[in-house]
N, C-alpha and C positions, 0 to 999 in steps of 0.2 A: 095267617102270618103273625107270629109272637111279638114280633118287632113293633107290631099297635098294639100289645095287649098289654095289662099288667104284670109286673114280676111277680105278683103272688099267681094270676093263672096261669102264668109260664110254669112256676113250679110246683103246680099243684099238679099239673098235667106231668113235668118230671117225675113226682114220685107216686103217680097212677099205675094200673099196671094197663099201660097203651104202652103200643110197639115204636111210639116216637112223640115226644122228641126223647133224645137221649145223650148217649155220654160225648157224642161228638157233637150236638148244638150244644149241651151246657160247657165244653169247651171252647167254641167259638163261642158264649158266655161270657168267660171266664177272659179268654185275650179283650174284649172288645171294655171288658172293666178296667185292662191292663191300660189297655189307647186310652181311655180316660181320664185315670190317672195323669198318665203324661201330659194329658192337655192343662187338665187342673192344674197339675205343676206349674206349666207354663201360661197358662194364664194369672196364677198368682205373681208370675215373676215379671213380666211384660209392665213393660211403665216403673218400673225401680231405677232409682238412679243406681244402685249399688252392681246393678246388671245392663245398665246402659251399651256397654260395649257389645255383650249378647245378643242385641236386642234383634236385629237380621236373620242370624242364625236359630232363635227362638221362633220367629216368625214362621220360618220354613218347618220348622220341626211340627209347631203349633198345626201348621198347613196338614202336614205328613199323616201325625197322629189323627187328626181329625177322620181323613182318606182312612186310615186302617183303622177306626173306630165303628163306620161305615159300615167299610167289608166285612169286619166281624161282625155286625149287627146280620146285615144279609146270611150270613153263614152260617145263621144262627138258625136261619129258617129252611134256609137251599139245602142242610142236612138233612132235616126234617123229610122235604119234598126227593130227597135222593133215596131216602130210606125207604120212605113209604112207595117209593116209582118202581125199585126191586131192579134198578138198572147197576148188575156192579161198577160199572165205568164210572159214572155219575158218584157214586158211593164213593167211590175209591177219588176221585177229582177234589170233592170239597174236604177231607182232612189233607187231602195233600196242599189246596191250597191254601187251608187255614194252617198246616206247620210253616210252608214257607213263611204265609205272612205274618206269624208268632215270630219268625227270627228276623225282619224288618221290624218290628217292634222294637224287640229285646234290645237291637241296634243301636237305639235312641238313649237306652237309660245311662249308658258311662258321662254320655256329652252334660247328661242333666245333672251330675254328683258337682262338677264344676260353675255350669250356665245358670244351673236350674234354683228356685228361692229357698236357704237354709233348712228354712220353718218346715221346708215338705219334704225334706231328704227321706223320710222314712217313706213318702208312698211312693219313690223313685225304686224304693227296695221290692215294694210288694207289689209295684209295677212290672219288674222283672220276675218275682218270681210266678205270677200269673199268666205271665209272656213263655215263661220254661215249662211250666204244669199243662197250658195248652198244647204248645209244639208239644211234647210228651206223649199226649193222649192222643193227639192227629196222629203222631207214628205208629200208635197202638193199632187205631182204626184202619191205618194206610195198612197196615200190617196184616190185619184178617180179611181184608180185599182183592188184597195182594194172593193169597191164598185161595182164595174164592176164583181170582181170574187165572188161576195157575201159568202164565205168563210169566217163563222165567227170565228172557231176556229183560224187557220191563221189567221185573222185580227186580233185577239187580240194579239198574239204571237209577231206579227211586229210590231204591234202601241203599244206595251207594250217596247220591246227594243226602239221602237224612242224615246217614252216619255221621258225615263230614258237616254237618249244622245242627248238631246233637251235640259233637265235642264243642263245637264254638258258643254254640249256648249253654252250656254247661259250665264255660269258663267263664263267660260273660257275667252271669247271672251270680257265681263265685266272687267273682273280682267286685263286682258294685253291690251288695252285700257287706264283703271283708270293708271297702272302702268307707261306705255306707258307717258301717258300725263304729271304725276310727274317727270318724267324724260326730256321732254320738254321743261315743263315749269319751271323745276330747283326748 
């Protein structure tokens, strides 16, 4: 399980030539630095008078991200173990559920350009865009699974929900960025 190991032998094993982990645990990687992030935020922000009014709604988020910080850690390894099992169902289960819970992430970052403390607006940015590069690559993954179980009904049923939270994360990630940067650059 990587989740006790080091991030150096997590990616030493990454750029081994072994058949896992691979590009879908360093994806749920890559979300669960995103959940981090968020926390971080909100933990710098927690106890500022200047956000006092926040402070409930931070709480919950705080809550939230923590829970998707989690998952992503898990999923970091349940790829692994799906990969290596040769079950496509399994395969194809964990990027599908690490895209949805990329877009439960992403969800968080607009509330924080406002809630969230000044000082950290930019890792609210690279928050989201860590939250968009995972779901990304879970599609990728969902995608050659999808393929594999030749299961067109299901196919369309999954690549119909991704579609429709691929536009919304793609806007998302847009809009608190453009925001993001006006707020930087004053």
């Amino acid at each position: 399980m990587y989740k006790n190991h080091t991030l150096k032998e997590y990616l030493d094993d990454l750029a081994a030539k072994l058949p896992a982990p691979g590009g879908g645990s360093a994806a749920a990687l890559n979300a669960a630095m995103g959940a981090s992030l968020i926390s971080m935020v909100i933990n710098f922000t927690l106890g500022k008078p200047k956000y006092a009014q926040y402070e409930e709604a931070l709480k919950a988020m705080l809550k939230k991200s923590e829970e998707l910080r989690e998952q992503f850690l898990n999923l970091v390894d349940l790829d692994v173990v799906a990969y290596k099992s040769k079950d496509t169902r399994n395969a194809l289960n964990v990027p599908f559920m690490l895209a949805r819970l990329s877009f439960e992430g992403i969800k968080m970052c607009p509330a924080l350009i406002k809630k969230g403390n000044i000082n950290l607006i930019s890792d609210v940015a690279v928050a989201a865009i860590f939250f968009e590069s995972a779901f990304s690559s879970a599609y990728c993954n969902v995608d050659i699974n999808l393929k594999i179980i030749a299961d067109k009904k299901l196919a369309g049923v999954i690549r119909k929900e991704l579609d429709q939270k691929e536009k919304k994360i793609k806007v998302i990630r847009k809009l608190t960025e453009e925001k993001i940067g006006k707020i930087i650059r004053g």
